[in-house]
C-alpha positions, -999 to 999 in steps of 0.1 A, spaced: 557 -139 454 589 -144 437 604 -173 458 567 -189 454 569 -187 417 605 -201 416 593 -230 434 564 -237 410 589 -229 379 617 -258 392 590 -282 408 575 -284 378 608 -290 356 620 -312 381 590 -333 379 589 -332 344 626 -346 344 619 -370 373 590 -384 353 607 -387 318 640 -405 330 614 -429 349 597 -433 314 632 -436 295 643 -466 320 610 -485 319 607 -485 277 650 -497 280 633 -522 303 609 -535 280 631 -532 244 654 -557 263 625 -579 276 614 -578 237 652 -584 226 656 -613 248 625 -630 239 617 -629 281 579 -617 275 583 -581 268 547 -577 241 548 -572 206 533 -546 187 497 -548 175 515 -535 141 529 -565 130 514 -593 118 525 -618 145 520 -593 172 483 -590 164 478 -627 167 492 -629 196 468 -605 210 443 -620 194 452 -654 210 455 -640 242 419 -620 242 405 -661 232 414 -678 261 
């Protein structure tokens, strides 16, 4: 019982870390995509972001 708990406890972390650096990388991936003006998409916050979605959902 013990050895199957300890597996559950560090699976679980370990997915939990596996899954955030994942996360971490891909949103680095896209702020430099955004920085370098390569195609990363703006937020529907701002004011030109919005219209670009808007222009987008047109065509």
């Amino acid at each position: 019982m013990d050895i199957a708990l300890g597996f559950l406890t560090f699976g679980t972390l370990g997915s939990v870390v596996v899954f955030a650096y994942m996360s971490a990388r891909l949103a680095d991936k896209q702020l430099a995509e955004t920085r370098r003006g390569v195609g990363g998409r703006k937020s529907a916050l701002s004011s030109d972001g919005i219209a670009e979605r808007l222009a987008a959902q047109k065509t």
